[in-house]
C-alpha atoms as one frame of an Amber mdcrd trajectory, in Angstrom:
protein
  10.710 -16.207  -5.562   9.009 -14.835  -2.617   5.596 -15.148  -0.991   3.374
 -12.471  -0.864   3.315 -12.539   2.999   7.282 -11.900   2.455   6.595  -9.424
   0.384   3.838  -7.749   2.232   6.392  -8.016   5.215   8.736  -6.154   3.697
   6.805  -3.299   2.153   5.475  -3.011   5.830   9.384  -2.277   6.957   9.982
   0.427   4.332   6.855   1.920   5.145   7.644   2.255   8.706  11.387   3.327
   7.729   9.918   6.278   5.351   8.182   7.469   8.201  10.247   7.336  10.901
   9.818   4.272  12.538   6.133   4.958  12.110   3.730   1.639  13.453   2.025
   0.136  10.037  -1.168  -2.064  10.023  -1.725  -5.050   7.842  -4.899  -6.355
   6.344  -5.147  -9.530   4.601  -7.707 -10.879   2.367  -7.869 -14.009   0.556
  -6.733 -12.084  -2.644  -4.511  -9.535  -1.328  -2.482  -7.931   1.535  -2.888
  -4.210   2.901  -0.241  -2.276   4.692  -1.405   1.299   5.945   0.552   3.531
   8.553  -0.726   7.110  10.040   1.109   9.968   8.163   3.126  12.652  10.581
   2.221  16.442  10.392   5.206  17.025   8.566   7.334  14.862   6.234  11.254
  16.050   5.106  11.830  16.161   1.374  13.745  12.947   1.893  11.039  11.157
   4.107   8.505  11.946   1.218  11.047  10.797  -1.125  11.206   7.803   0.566
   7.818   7.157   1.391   7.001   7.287  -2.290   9.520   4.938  -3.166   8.363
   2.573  -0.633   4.664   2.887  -2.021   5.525   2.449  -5.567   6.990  -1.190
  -4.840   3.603  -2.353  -4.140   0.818  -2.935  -6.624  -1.287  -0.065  -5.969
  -1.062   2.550  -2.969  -3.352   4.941  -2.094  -4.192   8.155   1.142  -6.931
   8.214   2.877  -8.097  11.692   4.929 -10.650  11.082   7.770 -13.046  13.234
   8.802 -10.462  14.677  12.008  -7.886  15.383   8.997  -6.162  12.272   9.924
  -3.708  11.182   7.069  -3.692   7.543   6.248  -1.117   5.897   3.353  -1.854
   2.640   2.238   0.200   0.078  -0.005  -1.504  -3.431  -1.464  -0.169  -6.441
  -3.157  -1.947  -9.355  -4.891  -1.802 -12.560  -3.500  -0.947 -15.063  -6.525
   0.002 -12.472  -8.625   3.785 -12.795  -7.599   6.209 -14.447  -9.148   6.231
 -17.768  -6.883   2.714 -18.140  -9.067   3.577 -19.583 -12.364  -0.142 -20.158
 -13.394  -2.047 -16.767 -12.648  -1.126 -14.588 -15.654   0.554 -11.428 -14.594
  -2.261  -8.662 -14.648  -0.566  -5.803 -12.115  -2.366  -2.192 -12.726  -4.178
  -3.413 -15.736  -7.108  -0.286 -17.092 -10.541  -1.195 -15.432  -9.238  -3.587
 -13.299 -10.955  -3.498  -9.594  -8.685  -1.668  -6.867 -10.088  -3.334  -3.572
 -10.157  -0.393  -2.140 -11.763  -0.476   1.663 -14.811   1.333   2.975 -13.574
   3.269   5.752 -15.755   3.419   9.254 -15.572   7.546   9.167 -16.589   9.594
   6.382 -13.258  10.470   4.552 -11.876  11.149   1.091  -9.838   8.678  -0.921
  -7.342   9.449  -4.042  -5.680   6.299  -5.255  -2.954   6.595  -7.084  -2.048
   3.725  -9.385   1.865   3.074  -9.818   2.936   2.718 -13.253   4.905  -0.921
 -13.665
């Protein structure tokens, strides 16, 4: 169907949506793509609502807390693991599977949370 820069692309616009308009940063690897954007002080019942919903359509999301109590939501998805890739078996939030999850420059706190598809 799509690409996973397509896809990446538009995780990246509900992200920003759920938050407001909020500016979201993208990270690509050779294996996957990262979308983060800064969380505001405060988030309406429906902004968190949506927010979650636009996290869950990725493969795994996570929130990072820096040391200034800075909150940080992130959203990845697998390159070839789409389905435009008919030969990589389909292996999405499989138990002990690596997360990729990156090594932030300040000391912080990370809680991934893995969606359940």
């Amino acid at each position: 169907m799509c690409s996973a820069e397509t896809q990446a692309a538009a995780l990246a616009a509900l992200l920003s949506a759920a938050l407001g308009g909020a500016e979201t940063r993208t990270e690509a690897t050779g294996d996957r793509i990262r979308i983060e954007a800064d969380l505001p002080a405060e988030l309406t019942s429906t902004a968190h609502a949506a927010l979650l919903g636009a996290l869950a359509a990725g493969g795994r999301f996570g929130h990072v807390r820096g040391r200034g109590g800075a909150d940080t939501v992130w959203v990845e998805i697998d390159r070839g693991d789409g389905p435009s890739d008919k030969t990589t078996p389909h292996t999405k939030n499989t138990p002990n599977t690596p997360t990729g999850t990156s090594t932030p420059t300040t000391p912080s706190t990370t809680v991934e949370v893995r969606s359940s598809e």
